[in-house]
C-alpha positions as CSV (number, residue, x, y, z in Angstrom):
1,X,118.7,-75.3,-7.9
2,X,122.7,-75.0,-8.5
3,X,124.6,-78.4,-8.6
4,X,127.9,-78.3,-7.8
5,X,130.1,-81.4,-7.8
6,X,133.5,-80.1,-6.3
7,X,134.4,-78.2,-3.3
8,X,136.7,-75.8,-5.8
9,X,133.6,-74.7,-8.2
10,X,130.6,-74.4,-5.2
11,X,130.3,-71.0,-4.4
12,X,127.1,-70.1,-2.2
13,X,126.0,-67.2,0.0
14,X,125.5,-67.9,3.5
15,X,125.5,-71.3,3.6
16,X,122.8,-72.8,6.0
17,X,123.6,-76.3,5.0
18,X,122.2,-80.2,5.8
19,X,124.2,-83.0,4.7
20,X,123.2,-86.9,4.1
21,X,122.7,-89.7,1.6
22,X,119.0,-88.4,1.1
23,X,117.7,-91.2,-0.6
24,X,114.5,-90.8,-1.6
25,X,114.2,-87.4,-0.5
26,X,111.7,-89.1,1.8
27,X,108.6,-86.8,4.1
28,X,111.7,-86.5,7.0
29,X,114.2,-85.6,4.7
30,X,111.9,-82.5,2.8
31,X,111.1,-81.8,6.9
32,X,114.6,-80.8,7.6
33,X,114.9,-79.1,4.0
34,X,111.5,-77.0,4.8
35,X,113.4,-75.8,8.4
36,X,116.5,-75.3,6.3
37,X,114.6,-72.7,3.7
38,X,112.8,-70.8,7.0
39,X,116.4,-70.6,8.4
40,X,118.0,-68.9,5.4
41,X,115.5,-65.7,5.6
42,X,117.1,-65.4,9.1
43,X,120.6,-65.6,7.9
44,X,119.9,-64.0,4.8
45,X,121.3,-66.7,3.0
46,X,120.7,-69.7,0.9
47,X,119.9,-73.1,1.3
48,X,122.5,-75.9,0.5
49,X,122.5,-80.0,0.6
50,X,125.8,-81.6,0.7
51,X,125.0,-85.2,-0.6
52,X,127.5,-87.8,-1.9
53,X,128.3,-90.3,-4.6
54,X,127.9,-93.3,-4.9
55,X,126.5,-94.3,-1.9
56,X,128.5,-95.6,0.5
57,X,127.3,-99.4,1.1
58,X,128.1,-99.1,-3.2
59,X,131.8,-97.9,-2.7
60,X,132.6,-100.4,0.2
61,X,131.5,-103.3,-1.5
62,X,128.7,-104.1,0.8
63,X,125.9,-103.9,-1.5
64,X,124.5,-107.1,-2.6
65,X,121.3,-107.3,-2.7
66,X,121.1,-103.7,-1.8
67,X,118.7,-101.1,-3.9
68,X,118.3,-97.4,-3.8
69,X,114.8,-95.4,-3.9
70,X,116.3,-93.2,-6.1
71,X,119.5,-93.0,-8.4
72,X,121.3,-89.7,-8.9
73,X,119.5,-88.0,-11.4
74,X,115.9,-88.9,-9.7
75,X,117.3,-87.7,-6.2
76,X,118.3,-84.1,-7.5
77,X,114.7,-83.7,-9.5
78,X,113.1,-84.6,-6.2
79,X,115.8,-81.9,-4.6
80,X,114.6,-79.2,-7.1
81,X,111.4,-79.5,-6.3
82,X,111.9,-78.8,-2.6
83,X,113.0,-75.1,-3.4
84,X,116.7,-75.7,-2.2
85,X,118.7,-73.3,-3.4
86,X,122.2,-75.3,-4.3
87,X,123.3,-79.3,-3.7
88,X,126.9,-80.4,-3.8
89,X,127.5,-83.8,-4.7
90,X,130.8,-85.0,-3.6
91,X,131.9,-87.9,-5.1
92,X,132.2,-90.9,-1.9
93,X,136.2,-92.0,-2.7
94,X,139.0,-93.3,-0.4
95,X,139.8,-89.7,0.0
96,X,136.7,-88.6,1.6
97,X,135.9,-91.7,3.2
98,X,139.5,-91.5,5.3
99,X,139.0,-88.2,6.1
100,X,138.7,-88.0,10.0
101,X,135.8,-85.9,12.0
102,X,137.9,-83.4,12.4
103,X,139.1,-82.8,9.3
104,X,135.8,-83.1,7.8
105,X,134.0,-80.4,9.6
106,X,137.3,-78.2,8.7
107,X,138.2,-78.7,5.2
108,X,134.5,-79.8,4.1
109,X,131.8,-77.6,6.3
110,X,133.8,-74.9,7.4
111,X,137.0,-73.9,4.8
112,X,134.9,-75.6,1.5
113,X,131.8,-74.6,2.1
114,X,131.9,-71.8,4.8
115,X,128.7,-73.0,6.4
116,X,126.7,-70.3,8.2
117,X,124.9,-72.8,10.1
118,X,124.6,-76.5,9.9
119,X,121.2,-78.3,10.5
120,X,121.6,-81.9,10.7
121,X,119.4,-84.9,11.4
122,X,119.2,-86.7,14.7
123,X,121.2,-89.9,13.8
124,X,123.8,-87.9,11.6
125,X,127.4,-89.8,11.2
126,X,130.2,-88.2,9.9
127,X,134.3,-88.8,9.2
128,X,136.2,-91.9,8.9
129,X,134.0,-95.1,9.9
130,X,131.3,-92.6,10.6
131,X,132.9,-92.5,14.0
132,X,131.7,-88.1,14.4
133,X,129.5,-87.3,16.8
134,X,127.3,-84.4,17.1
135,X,129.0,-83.4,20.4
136,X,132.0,-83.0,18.2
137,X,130.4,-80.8,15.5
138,X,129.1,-78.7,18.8
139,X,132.9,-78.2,19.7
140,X,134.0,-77.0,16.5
141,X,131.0,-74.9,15.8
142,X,132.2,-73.0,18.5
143,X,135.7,-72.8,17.5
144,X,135.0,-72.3,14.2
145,X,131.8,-70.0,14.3
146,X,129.5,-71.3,12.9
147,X,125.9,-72.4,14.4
148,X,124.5,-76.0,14.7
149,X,120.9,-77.8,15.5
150,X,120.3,-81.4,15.5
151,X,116.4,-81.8,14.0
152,X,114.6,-84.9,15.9
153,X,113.3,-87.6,13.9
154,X,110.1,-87.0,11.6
155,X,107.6,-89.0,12.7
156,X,104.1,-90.4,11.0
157,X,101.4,-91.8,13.3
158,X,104.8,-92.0,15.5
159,X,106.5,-94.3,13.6
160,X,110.0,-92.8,12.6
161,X,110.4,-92.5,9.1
162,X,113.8,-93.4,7.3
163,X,114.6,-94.6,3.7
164,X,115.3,-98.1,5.2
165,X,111.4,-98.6,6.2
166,X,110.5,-97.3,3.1
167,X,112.9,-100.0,1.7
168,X,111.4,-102.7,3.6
169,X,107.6,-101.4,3.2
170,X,108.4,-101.9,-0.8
171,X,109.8,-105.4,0.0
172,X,106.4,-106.0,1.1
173,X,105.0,-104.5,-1.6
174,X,103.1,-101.9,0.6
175,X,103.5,-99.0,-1.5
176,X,100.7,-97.7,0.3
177,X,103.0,-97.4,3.0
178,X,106.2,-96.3,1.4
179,X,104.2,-93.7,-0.4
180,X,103.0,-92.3,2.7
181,X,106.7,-92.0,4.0
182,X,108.0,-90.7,0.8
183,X,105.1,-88.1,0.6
184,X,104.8,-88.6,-3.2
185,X,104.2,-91.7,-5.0
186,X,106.9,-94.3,-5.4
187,X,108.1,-94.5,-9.1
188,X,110.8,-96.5,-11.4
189,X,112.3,-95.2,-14.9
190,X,113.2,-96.9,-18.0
191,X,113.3,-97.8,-21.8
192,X,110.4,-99.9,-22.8
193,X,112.4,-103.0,-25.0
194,X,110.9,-106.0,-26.8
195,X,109.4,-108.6,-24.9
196,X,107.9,-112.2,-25.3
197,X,104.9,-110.2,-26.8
198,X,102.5,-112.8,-24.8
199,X,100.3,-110.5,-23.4
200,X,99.4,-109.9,-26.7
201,X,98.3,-113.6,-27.3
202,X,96.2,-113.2,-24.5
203,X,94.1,-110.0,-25.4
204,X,96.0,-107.9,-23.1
205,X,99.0,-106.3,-24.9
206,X,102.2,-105.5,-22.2
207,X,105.3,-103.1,-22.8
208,X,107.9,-104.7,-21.3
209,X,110.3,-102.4,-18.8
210,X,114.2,-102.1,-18.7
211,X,115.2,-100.1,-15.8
212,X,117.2,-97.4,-16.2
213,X,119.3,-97.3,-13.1
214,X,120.0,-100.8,-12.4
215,X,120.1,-100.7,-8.1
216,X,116.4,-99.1,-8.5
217,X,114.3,-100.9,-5.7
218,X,111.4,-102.9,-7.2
219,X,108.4,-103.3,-5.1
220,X,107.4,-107.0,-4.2
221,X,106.8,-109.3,-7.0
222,X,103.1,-108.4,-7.5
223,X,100.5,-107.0,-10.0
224,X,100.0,-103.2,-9.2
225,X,97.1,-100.3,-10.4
226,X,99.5,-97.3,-11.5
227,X,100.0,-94.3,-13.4
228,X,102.6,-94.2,-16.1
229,X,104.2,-90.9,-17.9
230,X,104.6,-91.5,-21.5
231,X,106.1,-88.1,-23.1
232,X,104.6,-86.0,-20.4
233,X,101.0,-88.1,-20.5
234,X,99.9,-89.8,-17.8
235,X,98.2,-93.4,-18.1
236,X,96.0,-95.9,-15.8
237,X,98.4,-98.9,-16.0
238,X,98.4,-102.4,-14.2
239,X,102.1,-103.1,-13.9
240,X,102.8,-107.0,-12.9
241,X,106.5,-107.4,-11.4
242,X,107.6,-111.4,-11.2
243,X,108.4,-114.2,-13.9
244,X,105.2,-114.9,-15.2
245,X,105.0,-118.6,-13.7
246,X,102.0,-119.7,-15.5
247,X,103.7,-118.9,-19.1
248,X,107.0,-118.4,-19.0
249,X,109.2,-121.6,-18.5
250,X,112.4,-119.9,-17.7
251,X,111.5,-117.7,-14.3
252,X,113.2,-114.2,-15.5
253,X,112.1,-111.1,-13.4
254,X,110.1,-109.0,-16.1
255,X,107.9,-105.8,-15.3
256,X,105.0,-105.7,-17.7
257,X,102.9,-102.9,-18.4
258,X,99.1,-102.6,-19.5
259,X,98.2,-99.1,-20.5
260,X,94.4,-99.1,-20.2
261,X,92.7,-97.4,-23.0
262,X,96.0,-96.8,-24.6
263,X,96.9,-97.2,-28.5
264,X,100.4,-97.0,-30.0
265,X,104.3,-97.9,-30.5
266,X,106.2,-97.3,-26.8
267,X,109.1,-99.5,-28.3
268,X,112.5,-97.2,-27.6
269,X,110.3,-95.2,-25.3
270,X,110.9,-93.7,-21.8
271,X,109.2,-93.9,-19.3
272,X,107.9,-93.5,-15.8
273,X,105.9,-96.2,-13.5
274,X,103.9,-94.8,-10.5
275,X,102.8,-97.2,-8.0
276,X,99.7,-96.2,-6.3
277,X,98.1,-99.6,-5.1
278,X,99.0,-103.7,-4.9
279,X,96.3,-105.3,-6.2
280,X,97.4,-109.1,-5.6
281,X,100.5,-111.3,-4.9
282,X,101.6,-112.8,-8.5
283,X,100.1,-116.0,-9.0
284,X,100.5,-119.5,-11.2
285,X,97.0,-120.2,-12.8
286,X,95.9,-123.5,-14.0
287,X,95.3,-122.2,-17.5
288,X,95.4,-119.1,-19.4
289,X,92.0,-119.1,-19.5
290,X,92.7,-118.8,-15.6
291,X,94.9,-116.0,-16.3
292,X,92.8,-114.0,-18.3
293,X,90.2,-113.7,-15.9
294,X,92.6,-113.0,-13.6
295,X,94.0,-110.1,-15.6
296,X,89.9,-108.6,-16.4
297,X,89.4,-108.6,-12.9
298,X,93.0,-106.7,-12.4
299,X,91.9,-104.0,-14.8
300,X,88.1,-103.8,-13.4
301,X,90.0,-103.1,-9.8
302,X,92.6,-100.8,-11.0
303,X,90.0,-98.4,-12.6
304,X,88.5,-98.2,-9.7
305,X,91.4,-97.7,-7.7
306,X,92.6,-95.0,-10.3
């Protein structure tokens, strides 16, 4: 996949092009990008995402308390994988966000990209205050030549699917859920740092996370059966998110890791969480005695689970 992050570099045959946040790259999102690669054959052309950056909720100011499934560099690996041909990133500025509807589909989709054919999704906003329509794209597609389809929204077990549920399944800590949405299984990056080292008092050694991309949604506070990469290696983990009430007297949000079976240095290391089941809320135990049974009985389930 060619990345392009200008309209004056991208350069692309054909263009039958979808545009949107994709965040996540979510089981609706890789639906429209499927239709998008059977479409090209037709056209003889490629396949193109135009995406932007930051997103926009970021650049307006309005994103307290807001994370992202995925940050820039996650989104286009997820892209690759898709077999999309080329994404342009555009950077979201006051430029771009001023531009009107009109002048979008012009300068953007039909001068800077020269769009073949435009496949959007069913709740698509474009232009200044996201105030475009799709009966205005239709209008100009005719003008300008160039052919458009609206895709419905992708459904599972007919519930729509959209990067904000998978937000709030992961709120919930249902990554059951959210992994059923995304089609693949949620994940987080990062650089494993030095911790309190009390999981080590406690016979159960923990590799303590920093995220890399600091608006990364966490699941629910929680402990968690998972798989994490370590140099291309994958390991049964249980991963507790929260602030470790029952030791720790100053409540900081940590994420802990327990490799099962796992011997070695991850200091300085990167790497990559998979969340594949919540085993229980997070909980304050009388005593560590308490806790330690609590964590046995977290790594007897999660073998199972795994």
């Amino acid at each position: 996949m060619r990345i392009y992050h200008s309209i004056q570099e991208f350069s692309a045959h054909n263009p039958i092009l979808t545009i949107g946040m994709f965040d996540g790259v979510h089981a609706g999102h890789r639906e429209i990008l499927a239709h998008l690669e059977s479409e090209k054959n037709a056209y003889q052309g490629e396949s193109v995402l135009l995406t932007f950056w930051p997103h926009p909720r970021v650049f307006f100011g309005k994103a307290e308390g807001f994370k992202m499934l995925t940050s820039l560099d996650e989104k286009l690996e997820l892209l690759e994988q898709t077999g999309l041909d080329a994404c342009l990133v555009l950077p979201f500025s006051d430029e771009f966000a001023n531009l009107s509807p009109e002048a979008y589909i012009t300068q953007i989709i039909h001068e800077g990209i020269g769009a073949r054919k435009v496949i959007v999704g069913y709740d698509h906003k474009y232009g200044k205050n996201g105030s475009g329509t799709f009966e205005l794209m239709q209008q100009f597609a005719q003008k300008l030549d160039f052919e458009l389809e609206q895709i419905d929204a992708y459904s599972i077990e007919s519930k729509t699917i959209s990067s904000t549920k998978i937000r709030q399944a992961l709120s919930l800590g249902d990554v059951t859920t959210a992994n059923s949405y995304l089609s693949y299984t949620y994940f987080i990056g990062g650089t494993i740092i030095a911790g309190a080292q009390i999981g080590r008092t406690l016979g159960f050694p923990t590799a303590n996370l920093q995220l890399n991309f600091e608006q990364k949604m966490l699941p629910a506070d929680g402990v968690y059966a998972c798989y994490t990469l370590v140099n291309g290696e994958k390991h049964a983990s249980v991963v507790n998110i929260g602030t470790n009430p029952t030791i720790q007297k100053e409540l900081l949000l940590t994420i802990e890791i327990h490799l099962l079976d796992f011997q070695g240095d991850l200091y300085g290391e990167q790497v990559r969480v998979q969340f594949v089941s919540r085993l229980r809320d997070e909980q304050q135990f009388h005593s560590r005695e308490a806790l330690q049974k609590a964590i046995k009985n977290d790594i007897a389930t999660a073998r199972t689970v795994l």
